[in-house]
N, C-alpha and C positions, 0 to 999 in steps of 0.2 A: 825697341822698334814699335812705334803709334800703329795703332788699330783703329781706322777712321769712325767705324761702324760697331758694334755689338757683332759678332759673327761676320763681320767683312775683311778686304784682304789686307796684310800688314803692308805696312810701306818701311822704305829705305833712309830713303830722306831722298831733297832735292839737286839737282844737279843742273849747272847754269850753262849755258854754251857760251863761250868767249870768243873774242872777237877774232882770234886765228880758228874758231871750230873749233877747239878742244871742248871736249867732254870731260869731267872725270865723274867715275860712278863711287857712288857713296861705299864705304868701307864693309859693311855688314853684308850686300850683295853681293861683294867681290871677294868675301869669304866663303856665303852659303853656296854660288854657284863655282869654287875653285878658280876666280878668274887671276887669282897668281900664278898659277902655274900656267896658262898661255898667251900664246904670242898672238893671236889671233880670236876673234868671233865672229859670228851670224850675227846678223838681222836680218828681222823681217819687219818687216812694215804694220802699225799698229791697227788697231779696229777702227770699226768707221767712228764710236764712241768718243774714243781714248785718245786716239791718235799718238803724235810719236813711232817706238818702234820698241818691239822687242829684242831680246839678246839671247844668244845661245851659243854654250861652246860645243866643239866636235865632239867629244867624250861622252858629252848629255847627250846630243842632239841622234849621232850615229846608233848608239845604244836605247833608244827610243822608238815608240808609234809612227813617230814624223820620219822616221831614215828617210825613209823612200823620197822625203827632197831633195836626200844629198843622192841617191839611187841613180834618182832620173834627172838632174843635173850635174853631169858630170864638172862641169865649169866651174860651179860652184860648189863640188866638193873637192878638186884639187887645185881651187883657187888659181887656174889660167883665167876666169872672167877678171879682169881688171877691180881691184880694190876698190869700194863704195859704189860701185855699178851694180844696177840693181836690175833681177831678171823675174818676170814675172812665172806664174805657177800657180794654179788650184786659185786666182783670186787673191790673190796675197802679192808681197814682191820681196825677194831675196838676193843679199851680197853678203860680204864679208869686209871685214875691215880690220887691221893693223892694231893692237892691245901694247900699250908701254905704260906702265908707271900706274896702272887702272884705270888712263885716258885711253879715248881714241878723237880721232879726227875725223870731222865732219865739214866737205866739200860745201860749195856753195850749192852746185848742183845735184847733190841728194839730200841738202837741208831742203832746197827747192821741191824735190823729187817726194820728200818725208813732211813739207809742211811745214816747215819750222824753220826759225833762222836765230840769228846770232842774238843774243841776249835774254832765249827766251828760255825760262827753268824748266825744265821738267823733272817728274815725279816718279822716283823708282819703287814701281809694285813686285810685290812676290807677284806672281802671275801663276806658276807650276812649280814641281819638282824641277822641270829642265828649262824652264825659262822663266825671265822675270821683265815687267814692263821698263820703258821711261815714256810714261806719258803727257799727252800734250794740252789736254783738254777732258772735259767731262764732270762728271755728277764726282768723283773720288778726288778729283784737283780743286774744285770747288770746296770740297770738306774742307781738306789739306789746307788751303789757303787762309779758311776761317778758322783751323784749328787754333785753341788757345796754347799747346803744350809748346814744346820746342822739335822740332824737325831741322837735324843738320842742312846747312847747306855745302855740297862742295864743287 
């Protein structure tokens, strides 16, 4: 896993959005956050930096500092708000969406919603313990892009 920086965050490798919106998130992420074992994650919407969005499963996210997202959105914690629909909160914007195969699926309208659209890579950072980025933009995509090593893509 490349270390952009001396003391900065590891990455994943990148991950391309294709032209039906599939995502898939690189192999190492989808280990250290347990995203085999479900069927579902969070996002939230990325910094005004970074962009992209972050990811979090219920396990991490509920047994954490952040509960209280899923506390005070009830919608969004027993997923009756519609899949890739995103609710705002605290300045941020939160949905859930659909986990098969290590992909997920990204609408037109919350590539729209998230900034992003089909063909564009983004870049998976450790971010925390319970989340980790896919960013869209910034000073770490920049690294990443000029970096000489190899960074998977998937």
């Amino acid at each position: 896993m490349p270390q952009m920086t001396k003391g900065g965050k590891y990455i994943f490798g990148w991950s391309k959005i294709g032209e039906n919106g599939e995502l898939t998130f690189p192999t190492m992420a989808v280990k250290e956050y347990n995203l085999q074992e479900e069927t579902y994650i969070y996002i939230i919407s990325g910094s005004k930096q970074t962009g992209g969005f972050c990811v979090m499963t219920e396990p991490l996210l509920s047994h954490s500092k952040l509960k209280n997202i899923l506390e005070e959105n009830p919608s969004l914690a027993d997923r009756s708000l519609r899949e890739g629909v995103l609710i705002s909160y605290k300045g941020r914007k939160y949905g859930w969406l659909a986990l098969k195969d290590n992909s997920i699926y990204l609408s037109t309208t919350l590539m729209k919603d998230l900034e992003i659209k089909v063909g564009d890579r983004l870049l998976s950072i450790r971010s925390s313990d319970i989340t980790f980025t896919m960013g869209a933009r910034g000073s770490l995509i920049d690294k990443a892009n000029k970096y000489k090593g190899k960074i998977e893509m998937y």
